[in-house]
MDAnalysis code that builds the backbone (N, CA, C; Angstrom):
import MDAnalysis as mda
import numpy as np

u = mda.Universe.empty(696, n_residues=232, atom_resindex=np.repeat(np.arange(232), 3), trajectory=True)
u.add_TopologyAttr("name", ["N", "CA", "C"] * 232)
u.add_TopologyAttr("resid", np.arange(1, 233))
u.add_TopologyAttr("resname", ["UNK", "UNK", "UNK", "UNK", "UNK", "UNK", "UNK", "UNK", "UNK", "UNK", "UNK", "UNK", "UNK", "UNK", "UNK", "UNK", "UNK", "UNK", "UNK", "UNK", "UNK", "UNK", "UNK", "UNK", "UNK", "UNK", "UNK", "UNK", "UNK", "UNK", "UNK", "UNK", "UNK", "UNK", "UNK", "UNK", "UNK", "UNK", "UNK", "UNK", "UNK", "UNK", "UNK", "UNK", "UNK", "UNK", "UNK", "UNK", "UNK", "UNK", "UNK", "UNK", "UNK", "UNK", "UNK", "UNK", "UNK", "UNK", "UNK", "UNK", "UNK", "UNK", "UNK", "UNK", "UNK", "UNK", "UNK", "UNK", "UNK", "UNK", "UNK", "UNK", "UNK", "UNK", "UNK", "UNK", "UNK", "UNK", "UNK", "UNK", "UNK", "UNK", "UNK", "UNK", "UNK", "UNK", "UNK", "UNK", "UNK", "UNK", "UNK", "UNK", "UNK", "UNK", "UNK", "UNK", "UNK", "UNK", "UNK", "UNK", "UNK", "UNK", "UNK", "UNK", "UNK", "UNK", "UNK", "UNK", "UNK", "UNK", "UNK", "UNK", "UNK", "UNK", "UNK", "UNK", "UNK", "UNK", "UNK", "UNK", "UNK", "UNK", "UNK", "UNK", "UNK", "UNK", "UNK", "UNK", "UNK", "UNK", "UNK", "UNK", "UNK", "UNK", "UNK", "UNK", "UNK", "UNK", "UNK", "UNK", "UNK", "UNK", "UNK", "UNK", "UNK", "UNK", "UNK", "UNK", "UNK", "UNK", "UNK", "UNK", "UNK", "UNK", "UNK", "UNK", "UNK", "UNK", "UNK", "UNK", "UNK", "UNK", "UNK", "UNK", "UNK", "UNK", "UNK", "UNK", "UNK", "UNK", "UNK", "UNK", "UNK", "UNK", "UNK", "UNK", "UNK", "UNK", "UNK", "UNK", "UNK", "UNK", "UNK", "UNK", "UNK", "UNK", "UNK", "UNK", "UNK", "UNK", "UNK", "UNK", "UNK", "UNK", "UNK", "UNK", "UNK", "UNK", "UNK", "UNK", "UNK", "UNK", "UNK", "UNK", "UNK", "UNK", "UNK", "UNK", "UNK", "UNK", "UNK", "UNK", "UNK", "UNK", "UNK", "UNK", "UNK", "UNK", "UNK", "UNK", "UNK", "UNK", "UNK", "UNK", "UNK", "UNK", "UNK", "UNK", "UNK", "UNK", "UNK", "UNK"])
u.atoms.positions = np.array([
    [-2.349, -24.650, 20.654],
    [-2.161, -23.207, 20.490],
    [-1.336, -22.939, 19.229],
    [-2.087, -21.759, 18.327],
    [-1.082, -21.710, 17.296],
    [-0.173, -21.167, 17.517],
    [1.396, -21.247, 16.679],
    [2.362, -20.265, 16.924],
    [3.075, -19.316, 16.225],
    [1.963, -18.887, 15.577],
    [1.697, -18.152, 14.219],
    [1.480, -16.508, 15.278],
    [3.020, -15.420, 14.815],
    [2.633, -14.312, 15.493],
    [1.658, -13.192, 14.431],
    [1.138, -12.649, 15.106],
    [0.731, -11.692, 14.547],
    [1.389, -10.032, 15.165],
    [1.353, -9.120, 14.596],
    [1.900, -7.946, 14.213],
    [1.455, -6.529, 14.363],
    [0.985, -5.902, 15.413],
    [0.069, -4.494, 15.075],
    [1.268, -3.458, 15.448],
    [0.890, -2.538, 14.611],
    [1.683, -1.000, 14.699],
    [1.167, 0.071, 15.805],
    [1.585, 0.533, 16.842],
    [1.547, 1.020, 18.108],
    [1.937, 2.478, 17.710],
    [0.566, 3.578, 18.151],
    [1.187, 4.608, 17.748],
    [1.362, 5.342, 19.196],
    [1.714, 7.045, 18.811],
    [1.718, 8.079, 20.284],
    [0.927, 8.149, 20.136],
    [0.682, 7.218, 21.419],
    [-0.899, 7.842, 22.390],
    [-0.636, 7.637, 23.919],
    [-2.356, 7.736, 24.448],
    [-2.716, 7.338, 25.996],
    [-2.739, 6.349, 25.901],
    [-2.941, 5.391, 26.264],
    [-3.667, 4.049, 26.686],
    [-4.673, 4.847, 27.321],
    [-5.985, 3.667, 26.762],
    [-7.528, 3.823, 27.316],
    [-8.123, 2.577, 27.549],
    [-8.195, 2.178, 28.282],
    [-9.830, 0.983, 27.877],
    [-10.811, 1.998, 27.929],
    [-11.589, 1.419, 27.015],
    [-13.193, 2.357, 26.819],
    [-13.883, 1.170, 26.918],
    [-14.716, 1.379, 27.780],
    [-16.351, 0.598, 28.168],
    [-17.497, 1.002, 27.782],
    [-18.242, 0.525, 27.040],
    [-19.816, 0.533, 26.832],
    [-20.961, 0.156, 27.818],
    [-21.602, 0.595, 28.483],
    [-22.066, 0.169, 29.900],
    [-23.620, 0.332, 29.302],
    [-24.435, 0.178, 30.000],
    [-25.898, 0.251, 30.086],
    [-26.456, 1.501, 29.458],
    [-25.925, 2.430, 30.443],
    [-26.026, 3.700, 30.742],
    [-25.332, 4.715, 29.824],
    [-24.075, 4.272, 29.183],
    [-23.184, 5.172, 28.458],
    [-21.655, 4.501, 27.956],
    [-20.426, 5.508, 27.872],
    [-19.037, 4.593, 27.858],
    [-18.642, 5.578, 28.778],
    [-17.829, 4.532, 29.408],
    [-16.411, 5.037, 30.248],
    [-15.223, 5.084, 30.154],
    [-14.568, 5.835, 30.442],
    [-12.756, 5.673, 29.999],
    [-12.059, 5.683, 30.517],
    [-11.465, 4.801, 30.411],
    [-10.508, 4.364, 31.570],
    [-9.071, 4.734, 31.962],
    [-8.077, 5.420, 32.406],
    [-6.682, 5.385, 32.246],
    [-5.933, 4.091, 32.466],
    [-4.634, 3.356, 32.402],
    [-3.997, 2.760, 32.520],
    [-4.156, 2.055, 33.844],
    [-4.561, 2.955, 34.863],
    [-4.585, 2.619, 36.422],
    [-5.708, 2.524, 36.841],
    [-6.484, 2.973, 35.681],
    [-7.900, 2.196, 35.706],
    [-8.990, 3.588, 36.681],
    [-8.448, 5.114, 36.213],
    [-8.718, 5.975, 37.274],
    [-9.693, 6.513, 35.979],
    [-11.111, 6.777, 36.069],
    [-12.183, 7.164, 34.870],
    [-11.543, 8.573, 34.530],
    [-11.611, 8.481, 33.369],
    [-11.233, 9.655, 32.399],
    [-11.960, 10.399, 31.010],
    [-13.130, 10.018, 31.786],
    [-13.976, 9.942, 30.366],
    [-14.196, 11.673, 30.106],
    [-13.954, 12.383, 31.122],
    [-14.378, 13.863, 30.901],
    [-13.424, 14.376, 29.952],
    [-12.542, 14.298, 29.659],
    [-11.156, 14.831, 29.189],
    [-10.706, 13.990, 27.668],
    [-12.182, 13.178, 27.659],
    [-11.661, 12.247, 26.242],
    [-13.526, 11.942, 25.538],
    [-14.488, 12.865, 26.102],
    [-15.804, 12.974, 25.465],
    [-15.692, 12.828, 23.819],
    [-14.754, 13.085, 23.077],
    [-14.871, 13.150, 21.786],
    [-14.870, 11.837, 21.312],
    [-14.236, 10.839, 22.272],
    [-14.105, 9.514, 22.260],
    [-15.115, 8.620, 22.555],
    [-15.792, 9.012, 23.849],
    [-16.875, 8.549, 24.267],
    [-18.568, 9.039, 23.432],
    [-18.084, 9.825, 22.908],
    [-19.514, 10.016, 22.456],
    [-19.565, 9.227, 20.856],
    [-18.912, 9.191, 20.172],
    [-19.205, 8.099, 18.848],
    [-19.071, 6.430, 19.521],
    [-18.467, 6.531, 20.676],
    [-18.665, 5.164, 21.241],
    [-19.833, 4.457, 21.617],
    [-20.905, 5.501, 21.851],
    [-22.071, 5.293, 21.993],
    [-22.706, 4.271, 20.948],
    [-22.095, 4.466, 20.107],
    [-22.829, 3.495, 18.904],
    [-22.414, 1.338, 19.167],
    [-21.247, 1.636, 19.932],
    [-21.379, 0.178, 20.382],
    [-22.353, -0.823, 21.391],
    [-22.689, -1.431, 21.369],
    [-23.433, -2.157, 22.239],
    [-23.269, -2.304, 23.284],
    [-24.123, -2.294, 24.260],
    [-23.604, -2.466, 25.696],
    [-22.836, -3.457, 26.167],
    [-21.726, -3.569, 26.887],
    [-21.312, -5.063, 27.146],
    [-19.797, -5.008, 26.713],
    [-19.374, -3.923, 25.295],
    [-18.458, -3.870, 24.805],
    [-17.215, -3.092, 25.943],
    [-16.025, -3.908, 25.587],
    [-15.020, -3.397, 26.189],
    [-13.658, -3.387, 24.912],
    [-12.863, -1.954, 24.950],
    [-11.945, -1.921, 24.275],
    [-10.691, -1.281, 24.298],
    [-9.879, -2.324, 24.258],
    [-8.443, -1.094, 24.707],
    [-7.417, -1.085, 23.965],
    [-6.778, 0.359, 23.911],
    [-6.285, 0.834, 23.122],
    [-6.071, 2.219, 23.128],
    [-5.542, 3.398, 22.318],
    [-5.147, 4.384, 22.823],
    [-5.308, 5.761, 21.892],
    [-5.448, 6.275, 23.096],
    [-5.683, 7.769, 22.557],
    [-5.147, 8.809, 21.607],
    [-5.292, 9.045, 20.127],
    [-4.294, 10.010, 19.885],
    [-5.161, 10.969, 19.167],
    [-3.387, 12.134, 19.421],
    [-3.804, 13.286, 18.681],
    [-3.443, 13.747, 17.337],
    [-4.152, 14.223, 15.992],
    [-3.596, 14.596, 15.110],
    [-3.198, 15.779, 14.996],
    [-1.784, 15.650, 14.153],
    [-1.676, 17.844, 14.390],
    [-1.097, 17.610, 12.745],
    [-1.953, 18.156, 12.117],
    [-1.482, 18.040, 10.340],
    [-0.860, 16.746, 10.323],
    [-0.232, 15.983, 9.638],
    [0.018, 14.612, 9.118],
    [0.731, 13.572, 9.767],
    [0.765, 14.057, 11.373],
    [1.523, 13.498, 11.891],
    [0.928, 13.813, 13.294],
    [1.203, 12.394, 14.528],
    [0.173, 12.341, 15.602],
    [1.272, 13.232, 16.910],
    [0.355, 13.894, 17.252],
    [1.597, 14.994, 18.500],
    [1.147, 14.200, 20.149],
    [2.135, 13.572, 20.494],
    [2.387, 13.021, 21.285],
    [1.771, 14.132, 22.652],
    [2.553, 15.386, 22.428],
    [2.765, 16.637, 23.546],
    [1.187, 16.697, 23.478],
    [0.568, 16.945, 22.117],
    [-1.185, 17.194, 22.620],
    [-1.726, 16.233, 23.582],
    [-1.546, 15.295, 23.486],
    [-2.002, 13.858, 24.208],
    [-2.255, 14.332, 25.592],
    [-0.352, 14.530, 26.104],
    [-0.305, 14.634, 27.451],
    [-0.529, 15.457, 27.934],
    [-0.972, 17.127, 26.836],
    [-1.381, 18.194, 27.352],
    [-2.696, 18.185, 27.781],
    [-3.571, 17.687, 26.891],
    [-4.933, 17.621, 27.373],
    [-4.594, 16.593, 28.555],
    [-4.362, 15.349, 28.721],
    [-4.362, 14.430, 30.044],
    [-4.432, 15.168, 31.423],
    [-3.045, 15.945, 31.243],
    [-3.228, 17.157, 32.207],
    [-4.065, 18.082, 32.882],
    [-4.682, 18.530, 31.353],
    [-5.806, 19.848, 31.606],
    [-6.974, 19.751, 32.839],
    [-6.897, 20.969, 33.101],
    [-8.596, 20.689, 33.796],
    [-9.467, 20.650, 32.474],
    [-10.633, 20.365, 33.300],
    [-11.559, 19.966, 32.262],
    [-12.247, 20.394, 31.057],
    [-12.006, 22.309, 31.528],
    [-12.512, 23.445, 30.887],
    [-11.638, 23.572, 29.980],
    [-10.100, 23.110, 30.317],
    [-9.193, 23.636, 29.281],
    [-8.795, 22.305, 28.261],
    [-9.019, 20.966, 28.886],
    [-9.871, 19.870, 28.003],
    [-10.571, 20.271, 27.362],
    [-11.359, 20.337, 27.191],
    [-12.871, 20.375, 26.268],
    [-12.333, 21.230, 25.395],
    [-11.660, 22.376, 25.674],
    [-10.941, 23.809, 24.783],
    [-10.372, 22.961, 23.287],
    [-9.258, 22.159, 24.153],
    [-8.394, 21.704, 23.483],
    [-8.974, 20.588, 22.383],
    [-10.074, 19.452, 22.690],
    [-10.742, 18.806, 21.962],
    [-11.189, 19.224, 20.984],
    [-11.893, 20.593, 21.174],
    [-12.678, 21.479, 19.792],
    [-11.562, 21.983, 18.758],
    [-10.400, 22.239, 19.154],
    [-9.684, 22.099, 17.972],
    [-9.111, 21.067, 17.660],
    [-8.275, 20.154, 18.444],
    [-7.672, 19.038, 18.004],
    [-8.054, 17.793, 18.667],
    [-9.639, 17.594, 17.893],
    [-9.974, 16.564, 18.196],
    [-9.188, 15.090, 17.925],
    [-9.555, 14.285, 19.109],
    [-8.561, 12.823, 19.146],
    [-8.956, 11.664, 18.533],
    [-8.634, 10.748, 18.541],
    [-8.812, 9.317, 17.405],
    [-8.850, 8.414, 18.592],
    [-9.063, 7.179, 18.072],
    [-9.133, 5.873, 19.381],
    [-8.568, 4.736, 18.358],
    [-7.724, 4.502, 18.739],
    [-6.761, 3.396, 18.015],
    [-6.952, 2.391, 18.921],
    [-7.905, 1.399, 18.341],
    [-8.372, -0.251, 19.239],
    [-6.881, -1.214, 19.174],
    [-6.782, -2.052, 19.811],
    [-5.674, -2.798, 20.146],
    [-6.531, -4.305, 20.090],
    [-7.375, -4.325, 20.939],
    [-7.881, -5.783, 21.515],
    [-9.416, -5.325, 21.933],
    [-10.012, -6.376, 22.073],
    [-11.730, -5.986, 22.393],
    [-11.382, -7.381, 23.492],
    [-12.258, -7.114, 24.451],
    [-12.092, -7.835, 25.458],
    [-13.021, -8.080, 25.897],
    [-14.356, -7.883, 25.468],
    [-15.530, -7.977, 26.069],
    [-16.683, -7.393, 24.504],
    [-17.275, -8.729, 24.272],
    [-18.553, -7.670, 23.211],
    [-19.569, -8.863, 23.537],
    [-21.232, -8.347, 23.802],
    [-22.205, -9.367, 23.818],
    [-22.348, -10.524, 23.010],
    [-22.064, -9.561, 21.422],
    [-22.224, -11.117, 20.415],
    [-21.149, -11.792, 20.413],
    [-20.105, -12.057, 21.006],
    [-18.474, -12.645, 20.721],
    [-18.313, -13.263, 22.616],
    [-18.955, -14.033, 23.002],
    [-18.976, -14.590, 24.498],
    [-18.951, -13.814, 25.592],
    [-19.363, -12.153, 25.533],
    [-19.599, -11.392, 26.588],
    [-17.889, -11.222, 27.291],
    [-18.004, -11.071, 28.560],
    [-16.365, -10.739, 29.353],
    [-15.592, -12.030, 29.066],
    [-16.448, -13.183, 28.391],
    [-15.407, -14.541, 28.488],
    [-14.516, -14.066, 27.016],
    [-14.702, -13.542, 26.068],
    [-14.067, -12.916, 24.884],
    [-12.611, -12.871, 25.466],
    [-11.868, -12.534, 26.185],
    [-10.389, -11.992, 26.529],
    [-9.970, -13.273, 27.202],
    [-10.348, -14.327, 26.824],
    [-10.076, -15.461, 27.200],
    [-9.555, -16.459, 25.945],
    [-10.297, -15.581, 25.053],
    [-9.773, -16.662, 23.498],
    [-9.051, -16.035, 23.333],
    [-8.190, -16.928, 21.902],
    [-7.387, -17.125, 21.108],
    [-7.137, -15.415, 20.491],
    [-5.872, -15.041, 20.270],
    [-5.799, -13.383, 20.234],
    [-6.497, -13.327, 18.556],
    [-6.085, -14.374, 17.747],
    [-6.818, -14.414, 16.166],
    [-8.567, -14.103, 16.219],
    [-8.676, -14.370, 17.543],
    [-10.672, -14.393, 17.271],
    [-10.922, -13.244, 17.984],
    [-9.864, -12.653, 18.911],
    [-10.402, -11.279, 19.386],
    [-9.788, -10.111, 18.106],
    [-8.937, -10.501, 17.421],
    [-8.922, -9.487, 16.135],
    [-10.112, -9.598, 15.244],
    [-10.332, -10.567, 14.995],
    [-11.723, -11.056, 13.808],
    [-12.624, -9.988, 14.389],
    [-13.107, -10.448, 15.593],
    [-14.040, -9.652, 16.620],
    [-14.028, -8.193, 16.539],
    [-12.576, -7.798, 16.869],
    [-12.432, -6.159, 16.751],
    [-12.758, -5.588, 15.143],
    [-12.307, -6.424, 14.423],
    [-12.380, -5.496, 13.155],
    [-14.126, -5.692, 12.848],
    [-14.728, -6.772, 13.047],
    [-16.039, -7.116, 13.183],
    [-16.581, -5.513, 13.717],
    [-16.677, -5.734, 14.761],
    [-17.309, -4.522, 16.260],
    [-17.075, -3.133, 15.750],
    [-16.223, -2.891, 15.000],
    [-15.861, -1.447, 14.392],
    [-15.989, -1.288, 13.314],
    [-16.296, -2.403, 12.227],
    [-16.453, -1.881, 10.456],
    [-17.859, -0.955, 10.720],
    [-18.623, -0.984, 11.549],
    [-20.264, 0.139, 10.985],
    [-19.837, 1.009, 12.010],
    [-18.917, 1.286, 12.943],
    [-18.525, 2.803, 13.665],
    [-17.668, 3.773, 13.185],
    [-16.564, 3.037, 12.485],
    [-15.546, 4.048, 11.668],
    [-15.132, 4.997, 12.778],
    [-14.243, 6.405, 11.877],
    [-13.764, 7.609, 12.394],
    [-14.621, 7.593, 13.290],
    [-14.211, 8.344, 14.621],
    [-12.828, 8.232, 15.212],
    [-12.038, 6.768, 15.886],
    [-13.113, 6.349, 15.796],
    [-12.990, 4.831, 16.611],
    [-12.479, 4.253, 15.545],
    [-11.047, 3.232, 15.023],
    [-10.897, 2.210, 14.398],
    [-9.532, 1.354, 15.041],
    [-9.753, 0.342, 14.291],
    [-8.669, -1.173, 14.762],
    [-7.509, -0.276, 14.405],
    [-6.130, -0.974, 15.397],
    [-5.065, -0.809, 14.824],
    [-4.739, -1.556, 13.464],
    [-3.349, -1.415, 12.688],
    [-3.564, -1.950, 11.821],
    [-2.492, -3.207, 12.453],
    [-2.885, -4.210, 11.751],
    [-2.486, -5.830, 11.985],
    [-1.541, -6.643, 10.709],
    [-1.065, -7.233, 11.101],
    [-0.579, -8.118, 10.252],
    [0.092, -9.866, 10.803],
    [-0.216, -10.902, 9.947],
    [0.547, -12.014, 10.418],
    [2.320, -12.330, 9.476],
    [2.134, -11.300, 8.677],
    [3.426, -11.607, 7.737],
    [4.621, -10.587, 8.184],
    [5.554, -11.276, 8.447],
    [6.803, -10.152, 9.455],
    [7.299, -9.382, 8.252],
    [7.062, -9.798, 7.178],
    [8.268, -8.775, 6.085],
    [7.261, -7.024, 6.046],
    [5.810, -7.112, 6.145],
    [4.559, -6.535, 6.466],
    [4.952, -5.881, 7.482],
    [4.952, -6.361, 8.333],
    [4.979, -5.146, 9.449],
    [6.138, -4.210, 9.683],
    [7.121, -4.955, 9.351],
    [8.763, -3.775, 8.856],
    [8.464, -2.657, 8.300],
    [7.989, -3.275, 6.620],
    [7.883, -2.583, 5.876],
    [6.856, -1.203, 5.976],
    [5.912, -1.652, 6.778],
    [4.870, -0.872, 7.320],
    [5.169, 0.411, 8.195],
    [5.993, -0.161, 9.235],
    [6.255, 0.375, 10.392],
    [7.518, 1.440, 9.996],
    [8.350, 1.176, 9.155],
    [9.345, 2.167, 8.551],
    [8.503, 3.242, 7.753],
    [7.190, 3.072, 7.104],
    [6.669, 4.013, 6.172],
    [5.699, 4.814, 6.739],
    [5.255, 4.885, 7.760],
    [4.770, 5.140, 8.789],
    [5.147, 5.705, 10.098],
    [6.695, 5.653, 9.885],
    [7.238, 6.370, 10.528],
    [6.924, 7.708, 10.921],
    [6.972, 8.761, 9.611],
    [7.350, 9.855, 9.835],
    [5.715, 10.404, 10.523],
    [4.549, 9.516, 10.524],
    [3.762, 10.008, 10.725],
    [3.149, 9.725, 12.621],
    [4.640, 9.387, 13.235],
    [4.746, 8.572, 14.726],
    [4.387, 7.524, 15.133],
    [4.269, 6.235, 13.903],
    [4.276, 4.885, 14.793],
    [6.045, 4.373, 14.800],
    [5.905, 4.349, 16.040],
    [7.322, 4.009, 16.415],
    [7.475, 2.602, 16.659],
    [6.674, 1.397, 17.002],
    [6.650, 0.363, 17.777],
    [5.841, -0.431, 16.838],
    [6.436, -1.912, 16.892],
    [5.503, -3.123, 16.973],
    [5.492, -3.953, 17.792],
    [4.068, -4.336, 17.943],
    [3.813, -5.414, 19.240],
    [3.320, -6.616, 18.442],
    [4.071, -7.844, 18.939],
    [3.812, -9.076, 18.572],
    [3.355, -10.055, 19.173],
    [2.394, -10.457, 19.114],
    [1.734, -11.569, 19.863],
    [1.224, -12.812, 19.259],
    [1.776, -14.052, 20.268],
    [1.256, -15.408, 19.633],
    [-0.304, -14.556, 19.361],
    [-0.058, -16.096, 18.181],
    [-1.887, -15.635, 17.624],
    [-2.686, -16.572, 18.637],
    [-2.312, -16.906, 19.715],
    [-3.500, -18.429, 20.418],
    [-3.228, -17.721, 21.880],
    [-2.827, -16.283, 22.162],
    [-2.768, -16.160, 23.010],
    [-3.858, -15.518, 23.880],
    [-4.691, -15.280, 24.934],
    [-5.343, -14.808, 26.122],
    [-5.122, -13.402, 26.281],
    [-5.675, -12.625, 26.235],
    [-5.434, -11.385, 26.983],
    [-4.692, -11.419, 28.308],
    [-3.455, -10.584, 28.263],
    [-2.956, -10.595, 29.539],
    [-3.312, -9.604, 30.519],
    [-3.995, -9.619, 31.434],
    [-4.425, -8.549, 31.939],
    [-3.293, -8.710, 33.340],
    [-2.783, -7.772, 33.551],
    [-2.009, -7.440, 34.593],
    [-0.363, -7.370, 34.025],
    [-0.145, -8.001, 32.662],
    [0.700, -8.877, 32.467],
    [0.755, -8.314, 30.685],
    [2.613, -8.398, 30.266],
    [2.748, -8.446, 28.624],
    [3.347, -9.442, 28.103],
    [3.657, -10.653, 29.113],
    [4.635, -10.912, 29.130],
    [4.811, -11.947, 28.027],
    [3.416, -12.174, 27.331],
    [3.384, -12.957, 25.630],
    [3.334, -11.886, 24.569],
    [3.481, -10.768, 25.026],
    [3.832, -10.060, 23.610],
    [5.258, -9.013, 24.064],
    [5.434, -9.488, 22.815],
    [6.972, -8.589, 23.068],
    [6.708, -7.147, 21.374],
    [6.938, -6.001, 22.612],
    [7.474, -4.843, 21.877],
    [8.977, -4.537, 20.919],
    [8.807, -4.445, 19.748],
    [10.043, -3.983, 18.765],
    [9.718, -2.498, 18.492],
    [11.224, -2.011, 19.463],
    [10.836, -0.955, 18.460],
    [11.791, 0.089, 18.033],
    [11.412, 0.839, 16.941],
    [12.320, 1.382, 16.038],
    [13.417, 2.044, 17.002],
    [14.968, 1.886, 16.481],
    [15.958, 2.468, 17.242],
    [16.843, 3.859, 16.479],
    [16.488, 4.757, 17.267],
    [17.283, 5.800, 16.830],
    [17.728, 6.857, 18.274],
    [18.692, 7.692, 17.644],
    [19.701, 8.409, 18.758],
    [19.321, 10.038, 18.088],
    [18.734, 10.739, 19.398],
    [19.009, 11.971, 19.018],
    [19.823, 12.628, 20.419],
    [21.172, 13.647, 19.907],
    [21.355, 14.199, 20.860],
    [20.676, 15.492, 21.579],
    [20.336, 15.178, 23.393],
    [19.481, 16.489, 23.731],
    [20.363, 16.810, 25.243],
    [19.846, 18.097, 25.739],
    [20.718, 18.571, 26.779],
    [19.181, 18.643, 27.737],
    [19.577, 17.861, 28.953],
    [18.856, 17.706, 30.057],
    [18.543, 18.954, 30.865],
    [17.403, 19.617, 30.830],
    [17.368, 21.095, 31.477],
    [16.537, 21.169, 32.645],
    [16.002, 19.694, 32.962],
    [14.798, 19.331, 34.369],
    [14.244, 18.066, 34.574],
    [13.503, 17.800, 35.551],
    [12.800, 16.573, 35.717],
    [11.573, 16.967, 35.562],
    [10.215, 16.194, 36.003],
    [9.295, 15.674, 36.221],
    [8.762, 14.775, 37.354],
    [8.241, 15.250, 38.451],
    [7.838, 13.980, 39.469],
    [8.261, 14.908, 40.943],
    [7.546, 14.606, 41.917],
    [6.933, 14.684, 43.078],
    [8.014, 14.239, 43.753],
    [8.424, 12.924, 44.069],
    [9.291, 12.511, 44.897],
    [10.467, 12.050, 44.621],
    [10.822, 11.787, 42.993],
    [11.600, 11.411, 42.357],
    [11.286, 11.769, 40.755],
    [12.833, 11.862, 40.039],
    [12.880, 11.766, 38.475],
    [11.543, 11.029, 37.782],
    [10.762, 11.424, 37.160],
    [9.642, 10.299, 36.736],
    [9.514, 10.419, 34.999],
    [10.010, 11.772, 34.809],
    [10.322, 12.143, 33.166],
    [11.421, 13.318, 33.281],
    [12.650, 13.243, 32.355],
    [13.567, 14.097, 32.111],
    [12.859, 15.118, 30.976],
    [12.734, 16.363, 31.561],
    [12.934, 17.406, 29.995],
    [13.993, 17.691, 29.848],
    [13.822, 17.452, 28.084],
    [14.954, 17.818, 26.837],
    [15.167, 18.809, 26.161],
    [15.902, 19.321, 25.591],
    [16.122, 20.065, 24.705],
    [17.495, 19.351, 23.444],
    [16.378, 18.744, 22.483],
    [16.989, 18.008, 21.486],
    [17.623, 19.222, 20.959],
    [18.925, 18.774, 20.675],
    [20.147, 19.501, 19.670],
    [19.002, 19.996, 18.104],
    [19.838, 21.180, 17.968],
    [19.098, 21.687, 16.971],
    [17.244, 22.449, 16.521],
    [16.971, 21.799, 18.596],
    [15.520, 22.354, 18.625],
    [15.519, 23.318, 19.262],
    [14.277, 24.546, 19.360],
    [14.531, 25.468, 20.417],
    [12.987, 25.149, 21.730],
    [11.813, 24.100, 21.078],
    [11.297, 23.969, 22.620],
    [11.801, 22.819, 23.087],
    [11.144, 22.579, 23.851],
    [11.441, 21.565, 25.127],
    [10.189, 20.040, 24.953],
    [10.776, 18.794, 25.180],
    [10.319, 17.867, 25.288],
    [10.699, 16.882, 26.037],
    [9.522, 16.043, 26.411],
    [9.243, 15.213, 27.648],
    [9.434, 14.116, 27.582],
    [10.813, 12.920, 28.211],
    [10.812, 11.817, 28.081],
    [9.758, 11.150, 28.414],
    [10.050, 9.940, 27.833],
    [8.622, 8.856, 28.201],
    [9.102, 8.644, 30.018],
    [8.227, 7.943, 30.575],
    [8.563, 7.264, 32.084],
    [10.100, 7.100, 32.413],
    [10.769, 7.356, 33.275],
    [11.736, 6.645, 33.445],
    [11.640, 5.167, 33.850],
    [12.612, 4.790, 33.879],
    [12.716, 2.678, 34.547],
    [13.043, 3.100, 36.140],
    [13.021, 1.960, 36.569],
    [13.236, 2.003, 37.861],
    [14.541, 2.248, 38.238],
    [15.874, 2.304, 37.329],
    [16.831, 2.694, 37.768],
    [17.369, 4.271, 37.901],
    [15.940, 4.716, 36.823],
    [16.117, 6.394, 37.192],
    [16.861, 7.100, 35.936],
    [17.636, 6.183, 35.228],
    [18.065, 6.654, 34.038],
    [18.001, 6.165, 32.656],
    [17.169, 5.667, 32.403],
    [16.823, 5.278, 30.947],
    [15.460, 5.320, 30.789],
    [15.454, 6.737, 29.723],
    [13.954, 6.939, 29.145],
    [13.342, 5.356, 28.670],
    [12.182, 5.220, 28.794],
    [11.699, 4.063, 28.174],
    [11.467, 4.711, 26.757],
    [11.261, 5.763, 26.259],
    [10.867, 6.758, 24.456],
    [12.184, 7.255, 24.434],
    [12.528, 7.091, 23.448],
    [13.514, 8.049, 22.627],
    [12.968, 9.687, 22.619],
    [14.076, 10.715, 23.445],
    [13.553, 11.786, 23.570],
    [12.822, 12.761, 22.296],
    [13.291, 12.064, 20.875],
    [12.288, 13.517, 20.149],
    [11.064, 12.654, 19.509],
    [10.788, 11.141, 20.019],
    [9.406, 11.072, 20.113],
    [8.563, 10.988, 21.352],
    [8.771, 12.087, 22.217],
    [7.991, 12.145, 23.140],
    [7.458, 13.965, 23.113],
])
């Protein structure tokens, strides 16, 4: 196994797997609950992949030069009518991560190789689909992905994920790639929660702002955003 990491830049989004099936693509949420109605802008240039293809990676939204996190989770939300609303103006992007499944690249056994041959693969599977569908961007050189990930900032990639290059898809599991990611402090005044039976997201009101924004998940101890509140 090599132990050569490689480097991709993680922006605000959903997580999706998108599937190419016989019949059409499907989309998947995180929990694996179909979501394809609420992300059609996604699924329909997906059409151009081959059947068999599987790809995951995540949903975003552009709002002028920079990706709005809040659109993301607003449409996620929406019913479907007010989905579709929201798509026709701010249509979404599909930022690939990993391909886990393509006919010409060993079918479902693909997420079994080496993570270097499922990148080859991904950038392969997507050079003739383009917009909206493309690879994250990658790198094996660490001074690269710093440098990257700081300049790129202002436009919301907050995170890099690093993974041996000889590693397997972890499905269930991250526990061979480890997340870096950018550290900063904004002060905000806590004005509510989020969640049914418990805290599940704190709303903010970052110092100096006048709307309101949504921590990422809480942890299981109930008090530490997993996002820094003014990128959520």
């Amino acid at each position: 196994m090599s132990h050569e990491t490689h480097r991709s830049l993680e922006k605000d989004g959903r997580r999706i797997i998108l599937r190419r099936t016989e019949d059409g693509v499907i989309c998947y949420s995180r929990t694996g609950r179909a979501v394809t109605s609420h992300w059609m802008d996604l699924a329909v240039p997906a059409i151009q992949l081959p059947a068999g293809t599987t790809l995951d990676g995540e949903a975003v939204i552009w709002n002028g030069d920079r990706m709005d996190f809040g659109a993301v989770q607003t449409r996620a939300a929406s019913s479907l009518g007010r989905a579709r609303a929201l798509a026709a103006r701010l249509p979404a992007s599909f930022v690939a991560f990993d391909v886990l499944a393509h006919p010409e690249h060993g079918g479902d056994m693909l997420a079994a190789r080496p993570y270097t041959e499922r990148r080859a693969a991904l950038v392969e599977v997507l050079a003739d689909v383009g917009p909206p569908l493309q690879a994250v961007l990658a790198t094996s050189d660490r001074s690269t992905a710093l440098s990257g990930t700081k300049a790129l900032q202002p436009q919301g990639v907050e995170v890099i994920v690093a993974k041996p290059a000889g590693s397997a898809y972890p499905f269930g599991s991250r526990t061979v790639w480890r997340k870096i990611r950018h550290a900063d402090t904004t002060d905000a005044q806590v004005v509510g929660s989020v969640g049914p039976r418990r805290p599940r997201r704190l709303a903010l009101r970052p110092a100096g702002e006048g709307r309101l924004r949504l921590s990422a998940p809480l942890g299981p101890d109930r008090r530490t955003p997993g996002r820094r509140p003014h990128d959520s």
